[in-house]
C-alpha positions in Angstrom: -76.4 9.5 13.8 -78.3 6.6 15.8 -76.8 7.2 19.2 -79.7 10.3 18.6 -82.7 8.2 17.8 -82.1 6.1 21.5 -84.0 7.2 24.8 -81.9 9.8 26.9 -80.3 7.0 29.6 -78.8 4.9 26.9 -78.0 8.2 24.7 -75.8 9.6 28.0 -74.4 5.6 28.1 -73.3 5.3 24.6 -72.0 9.6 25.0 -69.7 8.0 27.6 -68.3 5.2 25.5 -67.6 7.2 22.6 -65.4 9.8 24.4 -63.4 7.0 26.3 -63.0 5.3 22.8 -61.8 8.8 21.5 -59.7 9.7 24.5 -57.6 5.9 24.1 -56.9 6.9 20.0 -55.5 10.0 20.8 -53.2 8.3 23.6 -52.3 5.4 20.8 -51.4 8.6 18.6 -49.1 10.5 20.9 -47.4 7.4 21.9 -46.6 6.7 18.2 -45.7 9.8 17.1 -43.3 10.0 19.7 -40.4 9.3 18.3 -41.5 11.0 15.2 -41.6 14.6 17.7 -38.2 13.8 19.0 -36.9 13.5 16.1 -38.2 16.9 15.0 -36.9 18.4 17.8 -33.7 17.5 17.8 -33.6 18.4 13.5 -35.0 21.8 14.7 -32.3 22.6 17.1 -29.6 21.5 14.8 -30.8 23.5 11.9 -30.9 26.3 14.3 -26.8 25.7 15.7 -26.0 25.2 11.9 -27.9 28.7 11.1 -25.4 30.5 13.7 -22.9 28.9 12.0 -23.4 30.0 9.1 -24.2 33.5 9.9 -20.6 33.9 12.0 -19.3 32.6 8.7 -20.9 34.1 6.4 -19.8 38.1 8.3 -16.6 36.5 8.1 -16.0 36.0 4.4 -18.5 38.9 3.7 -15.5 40.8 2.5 -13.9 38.0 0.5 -17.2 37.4 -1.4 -18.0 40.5 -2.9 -14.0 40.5 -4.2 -14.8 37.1 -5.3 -17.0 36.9 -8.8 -17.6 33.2 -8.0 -21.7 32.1 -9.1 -24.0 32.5 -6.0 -23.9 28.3 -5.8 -20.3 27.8 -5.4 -20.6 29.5 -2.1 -21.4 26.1 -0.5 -17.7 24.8 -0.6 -16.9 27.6 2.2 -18.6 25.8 4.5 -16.9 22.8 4.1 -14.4 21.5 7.0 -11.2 20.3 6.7 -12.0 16.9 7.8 -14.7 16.9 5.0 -12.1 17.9 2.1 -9.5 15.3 3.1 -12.7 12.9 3.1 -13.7 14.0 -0.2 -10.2 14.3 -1.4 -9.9 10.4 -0.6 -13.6 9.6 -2.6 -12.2 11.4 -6.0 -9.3 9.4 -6.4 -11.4 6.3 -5.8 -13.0 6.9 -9.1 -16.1 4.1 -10.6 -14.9 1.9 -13.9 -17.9 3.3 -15.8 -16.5 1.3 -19.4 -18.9 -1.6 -18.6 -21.9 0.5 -18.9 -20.9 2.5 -21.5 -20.4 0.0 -23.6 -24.3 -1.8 -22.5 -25.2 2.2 -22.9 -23.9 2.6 -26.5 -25.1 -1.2 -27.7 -28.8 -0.1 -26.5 -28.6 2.9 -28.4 -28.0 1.4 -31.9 -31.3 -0.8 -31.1 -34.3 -0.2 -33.5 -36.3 0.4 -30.4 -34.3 3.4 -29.1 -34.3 4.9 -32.3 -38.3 5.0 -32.8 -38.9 6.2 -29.5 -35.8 8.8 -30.0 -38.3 10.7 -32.3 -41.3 10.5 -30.2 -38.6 12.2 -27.6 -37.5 14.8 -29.9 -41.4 15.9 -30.2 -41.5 17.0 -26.4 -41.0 20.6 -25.4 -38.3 19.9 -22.8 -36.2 18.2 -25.9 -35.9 21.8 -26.9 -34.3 22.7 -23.2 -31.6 19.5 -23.0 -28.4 21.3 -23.9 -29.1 24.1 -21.5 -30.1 21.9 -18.8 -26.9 20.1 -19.0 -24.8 23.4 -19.3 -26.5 24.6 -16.2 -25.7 21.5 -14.2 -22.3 21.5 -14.9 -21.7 25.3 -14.0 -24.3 24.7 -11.0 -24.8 22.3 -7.9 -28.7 22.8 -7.6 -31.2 23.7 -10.5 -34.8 24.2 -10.8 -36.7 23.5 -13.0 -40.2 24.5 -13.2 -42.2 22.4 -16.3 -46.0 22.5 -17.3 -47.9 19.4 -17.3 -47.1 17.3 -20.3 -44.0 18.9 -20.7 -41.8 15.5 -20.5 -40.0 16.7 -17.6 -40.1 13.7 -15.2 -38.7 11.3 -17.8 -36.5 13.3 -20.0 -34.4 15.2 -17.3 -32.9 12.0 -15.8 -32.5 10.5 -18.8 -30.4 14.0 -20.6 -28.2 13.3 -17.3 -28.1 10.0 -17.8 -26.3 10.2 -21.5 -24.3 13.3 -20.5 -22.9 11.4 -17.7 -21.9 8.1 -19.9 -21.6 9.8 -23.1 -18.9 12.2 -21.6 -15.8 10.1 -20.9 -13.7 12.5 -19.6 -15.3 14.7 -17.0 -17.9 11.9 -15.4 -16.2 9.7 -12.6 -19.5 8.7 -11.4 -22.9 7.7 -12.4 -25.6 7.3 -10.2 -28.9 9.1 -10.1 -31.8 8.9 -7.9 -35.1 10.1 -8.9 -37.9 10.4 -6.0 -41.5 10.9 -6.6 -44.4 10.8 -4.4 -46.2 7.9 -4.9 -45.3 4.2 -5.9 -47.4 4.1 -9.3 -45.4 6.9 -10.7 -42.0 5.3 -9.9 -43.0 2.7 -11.5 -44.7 3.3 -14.9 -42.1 6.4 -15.1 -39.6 3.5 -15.0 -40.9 1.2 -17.1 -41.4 4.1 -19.4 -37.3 5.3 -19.6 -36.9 1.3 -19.6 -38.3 1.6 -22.7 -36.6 5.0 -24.3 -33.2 3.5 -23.6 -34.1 0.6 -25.6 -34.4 -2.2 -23.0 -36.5 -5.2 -23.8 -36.6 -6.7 -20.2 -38.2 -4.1 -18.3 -36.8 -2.3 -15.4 -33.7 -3.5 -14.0 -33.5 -6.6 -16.0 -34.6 -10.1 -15.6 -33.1 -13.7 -15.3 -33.3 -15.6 -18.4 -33.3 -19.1 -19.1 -30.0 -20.3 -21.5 -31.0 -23.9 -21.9 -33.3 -25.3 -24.4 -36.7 -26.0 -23.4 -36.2 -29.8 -23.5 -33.3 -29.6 -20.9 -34.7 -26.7 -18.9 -34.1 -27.1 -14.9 -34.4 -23.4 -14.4 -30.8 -23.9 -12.9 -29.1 -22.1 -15.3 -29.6 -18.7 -15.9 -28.4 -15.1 -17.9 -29.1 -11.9 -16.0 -30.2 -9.6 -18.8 -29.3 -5.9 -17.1 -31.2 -2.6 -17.3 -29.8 1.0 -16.8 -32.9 2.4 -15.1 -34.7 0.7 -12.9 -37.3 1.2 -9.6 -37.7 0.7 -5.8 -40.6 1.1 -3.7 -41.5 -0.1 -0.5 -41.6 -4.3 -0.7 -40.5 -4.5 -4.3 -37.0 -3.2 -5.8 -35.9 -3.6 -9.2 -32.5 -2.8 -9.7 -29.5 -4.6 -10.8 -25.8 -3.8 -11.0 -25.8 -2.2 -14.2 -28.7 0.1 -12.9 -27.7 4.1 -13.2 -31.3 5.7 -13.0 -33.3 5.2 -10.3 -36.9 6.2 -9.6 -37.8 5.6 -6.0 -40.7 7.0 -3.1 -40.0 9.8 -0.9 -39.5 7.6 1.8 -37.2 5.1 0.3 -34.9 7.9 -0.1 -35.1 8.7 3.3 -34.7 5.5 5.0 -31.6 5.3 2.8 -30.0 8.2 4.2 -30.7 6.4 7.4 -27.9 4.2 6.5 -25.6 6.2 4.2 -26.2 9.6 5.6 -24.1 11.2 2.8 -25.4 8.9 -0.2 -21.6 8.5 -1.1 -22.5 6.2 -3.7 -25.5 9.1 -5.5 -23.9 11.9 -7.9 -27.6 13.4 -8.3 -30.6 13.1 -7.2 -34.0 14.5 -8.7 -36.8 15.7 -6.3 -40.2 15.5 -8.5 -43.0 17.0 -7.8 -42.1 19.3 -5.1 -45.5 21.9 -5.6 -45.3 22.5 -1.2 -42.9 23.7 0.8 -44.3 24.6 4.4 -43.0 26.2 7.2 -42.0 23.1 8.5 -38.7 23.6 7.1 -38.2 26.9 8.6 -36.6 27.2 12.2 -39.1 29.9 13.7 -42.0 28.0 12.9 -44.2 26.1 15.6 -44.1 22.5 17.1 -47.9 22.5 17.2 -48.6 23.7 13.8 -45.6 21.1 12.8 -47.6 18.2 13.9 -51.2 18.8 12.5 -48.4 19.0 9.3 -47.4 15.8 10.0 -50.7 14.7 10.6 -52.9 16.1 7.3 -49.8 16.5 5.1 -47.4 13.4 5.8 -46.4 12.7 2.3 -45.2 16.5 1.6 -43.8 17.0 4.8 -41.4 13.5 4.0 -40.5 15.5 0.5 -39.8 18.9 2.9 -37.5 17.1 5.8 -35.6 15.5 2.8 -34.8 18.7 1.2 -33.6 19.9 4.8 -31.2 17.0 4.8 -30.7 17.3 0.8 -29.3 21.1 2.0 -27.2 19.6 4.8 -25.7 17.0 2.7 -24.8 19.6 0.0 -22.9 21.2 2.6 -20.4 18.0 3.3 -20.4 17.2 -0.7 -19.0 19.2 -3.7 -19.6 16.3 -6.0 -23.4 16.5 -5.1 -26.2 17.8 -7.8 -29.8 18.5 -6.8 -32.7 19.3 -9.7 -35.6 20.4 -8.3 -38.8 20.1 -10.2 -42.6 20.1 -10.6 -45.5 21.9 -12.7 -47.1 24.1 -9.7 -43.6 24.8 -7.7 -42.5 28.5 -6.2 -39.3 28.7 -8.1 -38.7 32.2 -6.4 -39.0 30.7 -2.9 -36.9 27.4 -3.5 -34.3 29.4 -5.4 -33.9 31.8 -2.0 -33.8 28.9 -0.1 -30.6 26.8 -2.1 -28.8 30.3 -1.8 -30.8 31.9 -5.3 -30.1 28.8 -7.6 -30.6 29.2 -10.9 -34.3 28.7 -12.4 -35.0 26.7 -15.6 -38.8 27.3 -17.1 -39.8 24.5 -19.6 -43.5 25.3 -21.1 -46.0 22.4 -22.2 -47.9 21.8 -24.9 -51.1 23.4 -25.8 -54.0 22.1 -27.6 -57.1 23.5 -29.1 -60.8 24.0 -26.9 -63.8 24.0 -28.5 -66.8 25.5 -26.5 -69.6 23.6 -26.6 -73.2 25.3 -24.7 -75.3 22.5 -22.9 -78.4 23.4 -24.1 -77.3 23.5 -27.6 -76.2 19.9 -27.3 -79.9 19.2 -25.7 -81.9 20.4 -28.8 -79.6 18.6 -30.4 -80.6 14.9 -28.7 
């Protein structure tokens, strides 16, 4: 560097400057990360109080469960109070009028445009996988669902629930999926690219079109032309009140479970690209190895703490689903974690490689 290259009494002055310039960041740091410690703490200690819990209930009912030939999933209404059954109780009857969007659903399917793109669909391995991902979530609360690269996973999952949900009048009372992913490019063109399978011509969640001719156009009047799937990222949401799908960040998610901490209004949500899950999640694991985590891996450990809330959630709601997916996830471990969910395996597509030696292409120049 060229503090080196100076004589030794301005080398020891500028030595001196750089470590009080050092020693004020890492003071700026601790001060705002803070509140993001505290917070930590005071997750860790609950998850640790809710682990007792569950223990003392689980060696109470150990008895009743092996009797019981219920699926390993259903095991999450026994923890379930009776405050939160009367609560649910009062959501079911308060069932959504889903007619309007089934009918905007089955008008956008007679389009040209869904029809073409209904047989690009068709061509993509996980096409092959839709009726037993749909069987799966209805006898199961959480899924995984591990898919190569390519496979069509992130796009054709959400949109199989999507028509099973509208399609099916009689069990679905309500429609409303979220779909996170890690960065804000991928909710996006992932969006625009369902926008485009279900046959919508204005985009994600729809746009305001001018009715008047051009002649006597004031922009004053205007038709809002609705979308089913739309997007929302930090500073820019496209949604509208027909939306169903909805691909989002990490932390959008998160900062809406500050405000709805059940997500009442969400009857699945999709977790994409979930290829780490650290020991941040787990209660014996240490504050100081937390925060370099939080530090070096910020965007993963959002995706972990929102599975930790995810679980919580599940707890409180029977009428919750939760897909997990990603090409490089540990299905074993995330299964063990959602009390040994089932796994789904979806396998991509595989192309041809030629070898080619470099100096073969030389003596060929």
């Amino acid at each position: 560097s060229v503090h080196q290259l100076l004589p030794p009494t301005y080398r020891d002055v500028w030595l001196e400057w750089s470590d009080e310039e050092k020693k004020k960041e890492e003071l700026n740091k601790m001060e705002t990360n803070k509140p993001r410690d505290l917070f930590i703490a005071k997750l860790l200690s609950k998850l640790k109080q809710q682990q007792q819990q569950q223990q003392q209930q689980q060696q109470q009912h150990s008895e009743h469960k092996k009797e019981s030939s219920e699926d390993p999933e259903e095991s999450w209404e026994n923890l379930v109070s009776d405050e939160d059954l009367s609560a649910l109780s009062l959501e079911s009857t308060n069932a959504e009028d889903l007619e309007p969007v089934r009918s905007l659903f089955r008008k956008l399917q007679s389009t040209p445009k869904y029809q073409r793109l209904l047989k690009e669909r068709q061509q993509l391995p996980v096409f092959k996988h839709r009726d037993s991902i749909v069987e799966t979530l209805k006898r199961h609360r959480v899924v995984v669902v591990a898919g190569e690269t390519g496979s069509g996973k992130s796009t054709q999952v959400p949109h199989f629930l999507l028509e099973d949900l509208l399609l099916n009048e009689c069990g679905a009372r309500k429609c409303n999926i979220v779909c996170t992913q890690p960065r804000r490019i991928s909710a996006v063109s992932l969006a625009t690219r369902v926008c485009d399978e279900l046959g919508c011509e204005n985009g994600p969640g729809g746009r305001l079109v001018c009715q008047l001719p051009c002649e006597l156009c004031g922009c004053s009047v205007f038709s809002l032309q609705n979308s089913l799937c739309g997007y929302q990222i930090r500073m820019e949401s496209r949604a509208s009140e027909s939306t169903r799908l909805l691909y989002c960040t990490t932390g959008v998610l998160l900062r809406r479970l500050q405000e709805d901490g059940l997500l009442t209004d969400v009857s699945h949500v999709i977790v994409d690209e979930v290829s780490r899950f650290y020991n941040c999640v787990q209660i014996n694991s240490k504050r100081v190895y937390i925060k370099k985590m939080l530090l070096v891996h910020e965007r993963s450990v959002q995706s972990d703490f929102l599975l930790v809330i995810l679980k919580e959630i599940l707890q409180k709601r029977s009428d919750l689903h939760l897909i997990l997916m990603s090409a490089t996830v540990d299905s074993d471990k995330f299964s063990t974690y959602f009390t040994h969910c089932p796994i789904l395996r979806i396998s991509g597509r595989s192309y041809p490689v030629e070898q080619q030696m470099l100096s073969l292409v030389s003596m060929s120049l």
